[in-house]
PyMOL Python script that loads the backbone (N, CA, C, O; Angstrom):
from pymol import cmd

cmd.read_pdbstr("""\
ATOM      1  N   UNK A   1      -1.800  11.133  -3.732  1.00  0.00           N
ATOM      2  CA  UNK A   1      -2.034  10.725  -5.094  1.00  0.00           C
ATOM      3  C   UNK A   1      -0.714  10.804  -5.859  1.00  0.00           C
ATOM      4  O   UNK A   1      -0.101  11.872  -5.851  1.00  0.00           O
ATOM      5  N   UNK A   2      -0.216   9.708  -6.545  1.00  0.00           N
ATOM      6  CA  UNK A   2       0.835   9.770  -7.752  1.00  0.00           C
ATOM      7  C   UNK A   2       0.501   9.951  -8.881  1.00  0.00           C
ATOM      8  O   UNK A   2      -0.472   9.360  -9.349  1.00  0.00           O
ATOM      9  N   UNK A   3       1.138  10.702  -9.497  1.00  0.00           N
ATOM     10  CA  UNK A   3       0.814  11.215 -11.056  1.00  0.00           C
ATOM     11  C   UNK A   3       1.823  10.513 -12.221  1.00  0.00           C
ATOM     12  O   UNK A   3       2.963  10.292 -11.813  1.00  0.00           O
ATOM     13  N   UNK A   4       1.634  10.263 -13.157  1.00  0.00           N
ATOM     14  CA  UNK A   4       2.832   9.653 -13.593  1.00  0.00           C
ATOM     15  C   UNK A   4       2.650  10.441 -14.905  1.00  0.00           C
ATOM     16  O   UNK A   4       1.720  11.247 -14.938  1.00  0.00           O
ATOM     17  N   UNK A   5       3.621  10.264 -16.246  1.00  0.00           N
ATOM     18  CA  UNK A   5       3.637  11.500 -16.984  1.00  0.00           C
ATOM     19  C   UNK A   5       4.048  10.489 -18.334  1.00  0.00           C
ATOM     20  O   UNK A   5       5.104   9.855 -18.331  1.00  0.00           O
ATOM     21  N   UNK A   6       3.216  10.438 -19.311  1.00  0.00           N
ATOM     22  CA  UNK A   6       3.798   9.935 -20.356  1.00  0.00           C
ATOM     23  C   UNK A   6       4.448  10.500 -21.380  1.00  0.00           C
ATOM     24  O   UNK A   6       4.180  11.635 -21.772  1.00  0.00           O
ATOM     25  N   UNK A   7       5.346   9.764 -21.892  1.00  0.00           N
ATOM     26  CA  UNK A   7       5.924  10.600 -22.896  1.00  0.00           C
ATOM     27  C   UNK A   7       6.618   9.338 -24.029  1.00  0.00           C
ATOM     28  O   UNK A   7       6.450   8.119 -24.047  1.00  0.00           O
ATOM     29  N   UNK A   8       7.492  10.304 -24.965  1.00  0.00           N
ATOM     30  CA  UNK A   8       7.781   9.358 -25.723  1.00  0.00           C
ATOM     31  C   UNK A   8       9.485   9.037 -25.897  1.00  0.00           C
ATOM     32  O   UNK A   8      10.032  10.087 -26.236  1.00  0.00           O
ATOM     33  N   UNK A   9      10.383   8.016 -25.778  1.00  0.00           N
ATOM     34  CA  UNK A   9      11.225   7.627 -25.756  1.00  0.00           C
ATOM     35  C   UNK A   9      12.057   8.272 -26.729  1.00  0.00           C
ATOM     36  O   UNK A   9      11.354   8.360 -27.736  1.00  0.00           O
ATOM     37  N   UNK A  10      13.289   8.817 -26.980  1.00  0.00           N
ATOM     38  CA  UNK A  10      13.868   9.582 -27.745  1.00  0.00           C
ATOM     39  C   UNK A  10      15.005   8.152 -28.369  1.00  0.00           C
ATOM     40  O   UNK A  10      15.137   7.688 -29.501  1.00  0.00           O
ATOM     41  N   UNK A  11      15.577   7.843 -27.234  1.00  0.00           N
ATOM     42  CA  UNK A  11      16.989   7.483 -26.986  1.00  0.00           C
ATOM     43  C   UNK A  11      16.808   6.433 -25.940  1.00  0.00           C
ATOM     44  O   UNK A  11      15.966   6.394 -25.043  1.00  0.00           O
ATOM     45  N   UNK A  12      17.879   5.488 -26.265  1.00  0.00           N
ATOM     46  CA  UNK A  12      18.129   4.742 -25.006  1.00  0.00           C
ATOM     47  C   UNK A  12      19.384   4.023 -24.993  1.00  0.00           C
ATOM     48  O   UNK A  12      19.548   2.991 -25.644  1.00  0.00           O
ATOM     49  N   UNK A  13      20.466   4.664 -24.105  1.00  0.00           N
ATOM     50  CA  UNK A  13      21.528   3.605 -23.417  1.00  0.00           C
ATOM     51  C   UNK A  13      21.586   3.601 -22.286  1.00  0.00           C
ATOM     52  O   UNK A  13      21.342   4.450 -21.429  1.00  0.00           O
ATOM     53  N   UNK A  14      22.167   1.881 -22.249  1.00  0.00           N
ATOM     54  CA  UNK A  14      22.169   1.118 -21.209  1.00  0.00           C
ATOM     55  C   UNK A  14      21.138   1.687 -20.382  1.00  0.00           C
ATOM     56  O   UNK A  14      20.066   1.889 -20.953  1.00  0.00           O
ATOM     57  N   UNK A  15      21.228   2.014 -19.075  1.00  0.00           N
ATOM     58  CA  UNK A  15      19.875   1.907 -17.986  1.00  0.00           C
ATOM     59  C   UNK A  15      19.314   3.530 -17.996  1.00  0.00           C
ATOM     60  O   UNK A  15      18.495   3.918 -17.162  1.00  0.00           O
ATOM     61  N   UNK A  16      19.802   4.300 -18.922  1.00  0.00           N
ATOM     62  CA  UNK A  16      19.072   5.232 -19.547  1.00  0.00           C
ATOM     63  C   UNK A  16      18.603   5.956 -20.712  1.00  0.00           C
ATOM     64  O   UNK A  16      19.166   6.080 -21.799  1.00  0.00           O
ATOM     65  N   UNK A  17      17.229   6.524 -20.231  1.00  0.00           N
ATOM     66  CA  UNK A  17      16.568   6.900 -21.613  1.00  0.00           C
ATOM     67  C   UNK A  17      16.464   8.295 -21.697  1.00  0.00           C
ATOM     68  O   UNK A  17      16.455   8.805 -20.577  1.00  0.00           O
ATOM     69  N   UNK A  18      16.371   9.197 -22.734  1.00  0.00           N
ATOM     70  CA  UNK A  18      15.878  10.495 -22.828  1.00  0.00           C
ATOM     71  C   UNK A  18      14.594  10.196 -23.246  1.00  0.00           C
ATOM     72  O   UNK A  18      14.269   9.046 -23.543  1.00  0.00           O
ATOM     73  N   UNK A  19      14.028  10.900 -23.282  1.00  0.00           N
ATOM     74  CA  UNK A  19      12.172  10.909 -23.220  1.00  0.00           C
ATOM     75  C   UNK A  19      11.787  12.554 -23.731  1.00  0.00           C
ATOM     76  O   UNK A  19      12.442  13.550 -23.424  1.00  0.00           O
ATOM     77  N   UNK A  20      10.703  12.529 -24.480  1.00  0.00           N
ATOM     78  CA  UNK A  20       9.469  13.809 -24.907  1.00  0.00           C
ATOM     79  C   UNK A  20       8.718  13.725 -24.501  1.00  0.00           C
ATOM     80  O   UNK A  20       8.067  12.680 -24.512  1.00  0.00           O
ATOM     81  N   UNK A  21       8.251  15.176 -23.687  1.00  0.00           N
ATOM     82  CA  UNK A  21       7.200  14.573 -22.890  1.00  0.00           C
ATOM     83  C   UNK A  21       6.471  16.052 -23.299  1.00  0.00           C
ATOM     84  O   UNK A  21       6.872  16.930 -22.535  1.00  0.00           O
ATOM     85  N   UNK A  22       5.669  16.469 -24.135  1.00  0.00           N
ATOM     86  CA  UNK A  22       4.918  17.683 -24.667  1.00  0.00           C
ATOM     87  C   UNK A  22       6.554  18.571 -24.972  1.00  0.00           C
ATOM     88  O   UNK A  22       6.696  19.594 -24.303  1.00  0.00           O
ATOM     89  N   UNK A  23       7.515  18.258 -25.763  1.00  0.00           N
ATOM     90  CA  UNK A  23       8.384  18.957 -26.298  1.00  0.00           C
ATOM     91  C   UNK A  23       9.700  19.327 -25.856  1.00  0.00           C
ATOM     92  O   UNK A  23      10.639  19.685 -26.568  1.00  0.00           O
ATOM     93  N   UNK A  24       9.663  19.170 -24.254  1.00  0.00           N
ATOM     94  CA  UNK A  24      10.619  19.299 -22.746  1.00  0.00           C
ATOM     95  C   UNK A  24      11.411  17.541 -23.035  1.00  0.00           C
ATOM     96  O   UNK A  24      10.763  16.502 -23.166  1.00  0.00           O
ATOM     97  N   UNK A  25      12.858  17.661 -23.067  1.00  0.00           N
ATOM     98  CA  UNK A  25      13.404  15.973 -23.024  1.00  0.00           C
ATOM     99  C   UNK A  25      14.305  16.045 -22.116  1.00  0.00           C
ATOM    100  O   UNK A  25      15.185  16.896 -21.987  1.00  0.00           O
ATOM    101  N   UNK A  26      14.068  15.092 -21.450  1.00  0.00           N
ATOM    102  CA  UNK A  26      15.166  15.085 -20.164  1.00  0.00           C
ATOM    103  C   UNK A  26      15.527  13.323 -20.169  1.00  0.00           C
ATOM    104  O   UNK A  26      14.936  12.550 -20.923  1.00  0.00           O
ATOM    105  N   UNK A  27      16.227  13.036 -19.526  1.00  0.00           N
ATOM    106  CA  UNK A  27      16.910  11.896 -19.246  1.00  0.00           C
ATOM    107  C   UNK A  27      16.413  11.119 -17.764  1.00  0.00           C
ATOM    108  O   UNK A  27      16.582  11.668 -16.675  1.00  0.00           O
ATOM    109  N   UNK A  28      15.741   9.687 -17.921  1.00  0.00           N
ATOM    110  CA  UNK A  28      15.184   8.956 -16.958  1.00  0.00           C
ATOM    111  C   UNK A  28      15.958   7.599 -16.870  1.00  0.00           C
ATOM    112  O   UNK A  28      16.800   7.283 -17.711  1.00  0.00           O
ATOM    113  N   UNK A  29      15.610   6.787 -15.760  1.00  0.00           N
ATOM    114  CA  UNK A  29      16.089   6.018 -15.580  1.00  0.00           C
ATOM    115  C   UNK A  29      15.211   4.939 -16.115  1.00  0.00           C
ATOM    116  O   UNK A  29      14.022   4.859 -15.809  1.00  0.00           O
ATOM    117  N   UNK A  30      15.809   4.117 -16.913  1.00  0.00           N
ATOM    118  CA  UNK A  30      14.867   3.382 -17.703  1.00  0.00           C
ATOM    119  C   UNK A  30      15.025   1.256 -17.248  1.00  0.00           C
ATOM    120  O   UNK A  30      14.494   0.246 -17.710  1.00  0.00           O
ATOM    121  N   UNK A  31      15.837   1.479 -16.367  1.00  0.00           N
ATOM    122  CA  UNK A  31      16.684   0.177 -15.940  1.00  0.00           C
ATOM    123  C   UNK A  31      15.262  -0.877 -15.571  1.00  0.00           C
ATOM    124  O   UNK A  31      15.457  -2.091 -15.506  1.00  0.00           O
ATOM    125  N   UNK A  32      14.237  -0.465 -15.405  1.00  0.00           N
ATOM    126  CA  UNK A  32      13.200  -2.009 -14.691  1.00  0.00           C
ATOM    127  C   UNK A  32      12.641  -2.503 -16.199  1.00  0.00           C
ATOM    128  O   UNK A  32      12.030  -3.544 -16.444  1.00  0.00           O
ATOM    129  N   UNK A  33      12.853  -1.932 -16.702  1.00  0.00           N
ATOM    130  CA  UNK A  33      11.975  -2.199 -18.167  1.00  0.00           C
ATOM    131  C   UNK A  33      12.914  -2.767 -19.179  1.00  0.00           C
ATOM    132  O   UNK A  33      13.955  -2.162 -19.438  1.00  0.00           O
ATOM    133  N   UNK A  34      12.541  -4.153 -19.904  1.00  0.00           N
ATOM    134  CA  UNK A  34      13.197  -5.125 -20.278  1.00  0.00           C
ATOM    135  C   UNK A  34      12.628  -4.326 -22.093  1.00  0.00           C
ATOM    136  O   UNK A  34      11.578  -3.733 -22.340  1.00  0.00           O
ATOM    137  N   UNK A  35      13.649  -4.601 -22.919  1.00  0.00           N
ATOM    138  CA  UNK A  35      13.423  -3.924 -23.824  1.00  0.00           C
ATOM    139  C   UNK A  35      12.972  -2.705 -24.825  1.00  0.00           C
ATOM    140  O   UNK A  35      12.546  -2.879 -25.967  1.00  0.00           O
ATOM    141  N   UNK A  36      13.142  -1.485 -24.202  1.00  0.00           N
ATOM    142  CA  UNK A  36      12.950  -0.373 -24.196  1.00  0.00           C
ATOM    143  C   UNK A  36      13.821   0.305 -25.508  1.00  0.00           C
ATOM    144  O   UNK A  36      15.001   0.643 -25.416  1.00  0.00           O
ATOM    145  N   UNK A  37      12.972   0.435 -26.779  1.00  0.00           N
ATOM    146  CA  UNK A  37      13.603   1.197 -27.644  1.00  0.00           C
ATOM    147  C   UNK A  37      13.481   2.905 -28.545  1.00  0.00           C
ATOM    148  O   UNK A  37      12.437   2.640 -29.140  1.00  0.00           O
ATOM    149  N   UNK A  38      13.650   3.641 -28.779  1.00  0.00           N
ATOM    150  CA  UNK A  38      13.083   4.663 -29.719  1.00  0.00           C
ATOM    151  C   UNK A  38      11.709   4.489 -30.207  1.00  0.00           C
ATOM    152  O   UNK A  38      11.363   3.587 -30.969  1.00  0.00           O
ATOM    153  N   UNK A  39      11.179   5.121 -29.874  1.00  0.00           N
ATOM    154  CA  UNK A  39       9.782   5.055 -30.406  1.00  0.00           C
ATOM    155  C   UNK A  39       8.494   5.129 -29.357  1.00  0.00           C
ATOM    156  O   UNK A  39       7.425   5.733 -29.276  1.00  0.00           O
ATOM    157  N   UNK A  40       9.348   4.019 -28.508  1.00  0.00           N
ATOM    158  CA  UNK A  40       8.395   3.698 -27.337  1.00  0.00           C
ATOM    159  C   UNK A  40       7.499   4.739 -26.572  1.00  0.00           C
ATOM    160  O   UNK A  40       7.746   5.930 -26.383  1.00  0.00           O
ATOM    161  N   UNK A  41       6.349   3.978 -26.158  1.00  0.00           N
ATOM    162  CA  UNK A  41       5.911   5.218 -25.102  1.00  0.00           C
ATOM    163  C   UNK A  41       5.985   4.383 -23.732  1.00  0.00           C
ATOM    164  O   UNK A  41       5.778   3.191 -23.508  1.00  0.00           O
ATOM    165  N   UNK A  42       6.420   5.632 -22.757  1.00  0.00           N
ATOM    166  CA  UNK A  42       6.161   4.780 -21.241  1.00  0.00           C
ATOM    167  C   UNK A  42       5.765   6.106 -20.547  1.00  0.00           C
ATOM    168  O   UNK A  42       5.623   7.264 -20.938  1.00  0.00           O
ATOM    169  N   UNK A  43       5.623   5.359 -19.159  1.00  0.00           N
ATOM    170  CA  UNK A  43       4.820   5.958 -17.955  1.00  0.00           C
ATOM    171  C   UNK A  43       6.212   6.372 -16.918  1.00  0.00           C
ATOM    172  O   UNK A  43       7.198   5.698 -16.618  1.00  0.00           O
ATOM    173  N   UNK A  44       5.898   7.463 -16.620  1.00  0.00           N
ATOM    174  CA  UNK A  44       6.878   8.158 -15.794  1.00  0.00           C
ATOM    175  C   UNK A  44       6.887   8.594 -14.431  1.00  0.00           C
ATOM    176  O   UNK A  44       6.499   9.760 -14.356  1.00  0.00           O
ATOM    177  N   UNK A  45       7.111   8.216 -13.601  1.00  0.00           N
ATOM    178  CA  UNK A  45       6.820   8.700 -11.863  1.00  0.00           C
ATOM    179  C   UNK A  45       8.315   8.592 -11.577  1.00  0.00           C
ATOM    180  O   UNK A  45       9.072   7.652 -11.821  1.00  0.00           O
ATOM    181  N   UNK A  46       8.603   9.932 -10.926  1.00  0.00           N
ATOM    182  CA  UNK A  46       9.635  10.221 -10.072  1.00  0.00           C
ATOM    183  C   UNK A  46      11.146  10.131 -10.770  1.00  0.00           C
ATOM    184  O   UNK A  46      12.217   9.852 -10.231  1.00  0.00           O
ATOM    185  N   UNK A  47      10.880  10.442 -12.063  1.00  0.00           N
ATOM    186  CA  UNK A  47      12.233  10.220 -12.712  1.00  0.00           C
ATOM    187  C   UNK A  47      12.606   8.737 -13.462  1.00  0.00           C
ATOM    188  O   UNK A  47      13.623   8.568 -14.135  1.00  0.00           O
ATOM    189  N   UNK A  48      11.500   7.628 -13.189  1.00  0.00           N
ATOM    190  CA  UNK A  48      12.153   6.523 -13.403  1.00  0.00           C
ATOM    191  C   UNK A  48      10.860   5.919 -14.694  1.00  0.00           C
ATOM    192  O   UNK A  48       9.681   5.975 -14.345  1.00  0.00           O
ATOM    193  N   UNK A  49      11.057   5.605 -15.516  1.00  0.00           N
ATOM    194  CA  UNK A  49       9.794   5.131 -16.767  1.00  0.00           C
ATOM    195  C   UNK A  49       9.381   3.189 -15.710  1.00  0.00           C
ATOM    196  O   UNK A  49      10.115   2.283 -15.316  1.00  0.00           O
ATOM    197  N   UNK A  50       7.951   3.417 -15.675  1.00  0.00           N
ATOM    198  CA  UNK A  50       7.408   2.278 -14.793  1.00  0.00           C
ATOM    199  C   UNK A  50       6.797   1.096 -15.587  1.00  0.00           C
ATOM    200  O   UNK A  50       6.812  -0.025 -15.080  1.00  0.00           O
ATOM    201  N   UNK A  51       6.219   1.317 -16.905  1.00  0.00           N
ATOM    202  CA  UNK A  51       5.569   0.720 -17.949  1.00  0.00           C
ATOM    203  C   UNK A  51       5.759   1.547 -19.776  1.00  0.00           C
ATOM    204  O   UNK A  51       5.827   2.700 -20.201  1.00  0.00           O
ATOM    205  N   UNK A  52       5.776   0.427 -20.264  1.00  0.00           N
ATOM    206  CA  UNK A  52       4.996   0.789 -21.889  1.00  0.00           C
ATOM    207  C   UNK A  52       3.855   0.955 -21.594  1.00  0.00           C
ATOM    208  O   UNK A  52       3.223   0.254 -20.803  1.00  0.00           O
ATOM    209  N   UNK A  53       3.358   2.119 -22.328  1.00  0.00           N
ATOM    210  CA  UNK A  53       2.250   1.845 -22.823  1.00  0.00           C
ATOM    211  C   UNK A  53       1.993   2.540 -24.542  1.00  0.00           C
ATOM    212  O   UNK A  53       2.748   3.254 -25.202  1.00  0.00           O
ATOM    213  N   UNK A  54       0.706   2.020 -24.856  1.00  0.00           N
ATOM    214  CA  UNK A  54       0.594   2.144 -26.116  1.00  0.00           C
ATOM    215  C   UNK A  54       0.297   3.423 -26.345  1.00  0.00           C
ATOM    216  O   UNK A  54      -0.077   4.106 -25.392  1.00  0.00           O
ATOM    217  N   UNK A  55       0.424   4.112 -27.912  1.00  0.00           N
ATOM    218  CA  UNK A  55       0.243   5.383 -28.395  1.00  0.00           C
ATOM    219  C   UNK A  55      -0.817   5.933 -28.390  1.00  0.00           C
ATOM    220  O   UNK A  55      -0.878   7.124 -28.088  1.00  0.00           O
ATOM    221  N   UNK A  56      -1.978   5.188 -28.736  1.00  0.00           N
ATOM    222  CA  UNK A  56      -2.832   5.563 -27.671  1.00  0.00           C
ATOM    223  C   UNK A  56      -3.649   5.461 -26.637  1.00  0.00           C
ATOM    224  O   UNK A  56      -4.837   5.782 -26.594  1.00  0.00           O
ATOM    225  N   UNK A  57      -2.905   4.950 -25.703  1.00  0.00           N
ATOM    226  CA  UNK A  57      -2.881   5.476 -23.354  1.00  0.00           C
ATOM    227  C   UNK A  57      -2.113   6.823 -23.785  1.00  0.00           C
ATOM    228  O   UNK A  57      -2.441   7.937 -23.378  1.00  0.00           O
ATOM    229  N   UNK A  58      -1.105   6.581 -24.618  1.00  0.00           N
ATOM    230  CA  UNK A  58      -0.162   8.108 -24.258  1.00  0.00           C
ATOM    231  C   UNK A  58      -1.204   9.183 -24.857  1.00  0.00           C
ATOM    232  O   UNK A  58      -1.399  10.022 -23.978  1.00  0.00           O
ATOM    233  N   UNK A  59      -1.666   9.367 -25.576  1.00  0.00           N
ATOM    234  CA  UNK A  59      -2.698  10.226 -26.036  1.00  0.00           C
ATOM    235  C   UNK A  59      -3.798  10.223 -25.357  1.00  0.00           C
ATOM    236  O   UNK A  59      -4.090  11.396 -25.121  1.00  0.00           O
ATOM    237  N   UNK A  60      -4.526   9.539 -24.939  1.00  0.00           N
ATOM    238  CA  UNK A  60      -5.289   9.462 -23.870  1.00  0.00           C
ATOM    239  C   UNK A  60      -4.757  10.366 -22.414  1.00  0.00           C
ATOM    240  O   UNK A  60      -5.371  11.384 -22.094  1.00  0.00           O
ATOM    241  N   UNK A  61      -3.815   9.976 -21.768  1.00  0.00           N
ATOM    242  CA  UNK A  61      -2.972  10.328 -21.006  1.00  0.00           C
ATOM    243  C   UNK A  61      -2.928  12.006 -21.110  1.00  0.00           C
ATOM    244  O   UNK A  61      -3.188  12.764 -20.176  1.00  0.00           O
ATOM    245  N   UNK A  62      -2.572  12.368 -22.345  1.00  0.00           N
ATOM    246  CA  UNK A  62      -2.443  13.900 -22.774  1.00  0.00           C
ATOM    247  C   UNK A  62      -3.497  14.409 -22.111  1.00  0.00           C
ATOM    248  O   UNK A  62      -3.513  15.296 -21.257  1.00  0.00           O
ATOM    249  N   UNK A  63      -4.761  13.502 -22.774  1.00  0.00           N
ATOM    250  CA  UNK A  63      -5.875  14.526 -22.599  1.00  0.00           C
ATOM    251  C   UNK A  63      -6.574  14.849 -21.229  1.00  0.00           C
ATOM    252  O   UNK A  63      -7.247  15.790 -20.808  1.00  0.00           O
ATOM    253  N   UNK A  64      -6.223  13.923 -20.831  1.00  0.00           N
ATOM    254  CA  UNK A  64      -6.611  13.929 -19.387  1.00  0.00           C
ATOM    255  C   UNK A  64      -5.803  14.987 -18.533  1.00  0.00           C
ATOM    256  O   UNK A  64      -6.317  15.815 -17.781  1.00  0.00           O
ATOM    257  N   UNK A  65      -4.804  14.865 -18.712  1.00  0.00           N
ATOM    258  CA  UNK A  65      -4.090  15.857 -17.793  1.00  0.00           C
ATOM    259  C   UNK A  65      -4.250  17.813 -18.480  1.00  0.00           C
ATOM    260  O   UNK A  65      -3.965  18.861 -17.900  1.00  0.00           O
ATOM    261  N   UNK A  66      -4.839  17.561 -19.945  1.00  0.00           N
ATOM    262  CA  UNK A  66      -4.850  18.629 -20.718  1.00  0.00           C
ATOM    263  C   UNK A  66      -6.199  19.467 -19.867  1.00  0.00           C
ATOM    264  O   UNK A  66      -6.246  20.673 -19.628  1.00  0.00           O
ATOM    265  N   UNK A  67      -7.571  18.087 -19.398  1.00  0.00           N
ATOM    266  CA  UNK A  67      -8.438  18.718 -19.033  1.00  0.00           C
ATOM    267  C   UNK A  67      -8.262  18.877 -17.262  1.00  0.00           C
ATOM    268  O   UNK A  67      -9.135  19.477 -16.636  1.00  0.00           O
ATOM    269  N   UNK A  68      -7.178  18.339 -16.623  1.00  0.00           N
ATOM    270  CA  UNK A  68      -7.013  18.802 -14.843  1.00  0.00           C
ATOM    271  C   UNK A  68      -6.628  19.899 -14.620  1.00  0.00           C
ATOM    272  O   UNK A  68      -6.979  20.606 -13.675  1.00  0.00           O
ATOM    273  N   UNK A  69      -5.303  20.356 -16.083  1.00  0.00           N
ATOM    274  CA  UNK A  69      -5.418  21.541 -16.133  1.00  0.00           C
ATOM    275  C   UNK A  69      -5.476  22.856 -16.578  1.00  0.00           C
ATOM    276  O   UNK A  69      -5.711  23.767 -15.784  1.00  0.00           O
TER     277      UNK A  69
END
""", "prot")
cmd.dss("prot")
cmd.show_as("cartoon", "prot")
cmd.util.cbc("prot")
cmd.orient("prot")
């Protein structure tokens, strides 16, 4: 099973982004995703953001993983 981790876009240059992801920001590779700015929310597997999605999937997203664990 893959898990992927949403969060919210801090920053973005060139083919990388920093990201919030419950308060923790680290730096991903943001290069497959065509227009990617501050604000954004995306989907995260393995270090690399895979999709946008909207604010609330990302909240949705929270809760789900709030109730696995």
């Amino acid at each position: 099973m893959c898990v992927g981790l949403s969060a919210k876009v801090v920053s973005v240059k060139d083919d990388t982004a920093v990201i919030d992801a419950g308060g923790a920001q680290r730096e991903i590779s943001a290069g497959i995703l065509d227009e990617l700015e501050p604000g954004d929310y995306v989907m995260v597997h393995a270090g690399v953001a895979i999709a946008k999605i909207s604010a609330s999937d990302e909240e949705e997203a929270d809760d789900i993983m709030g109730e696995l664990l």
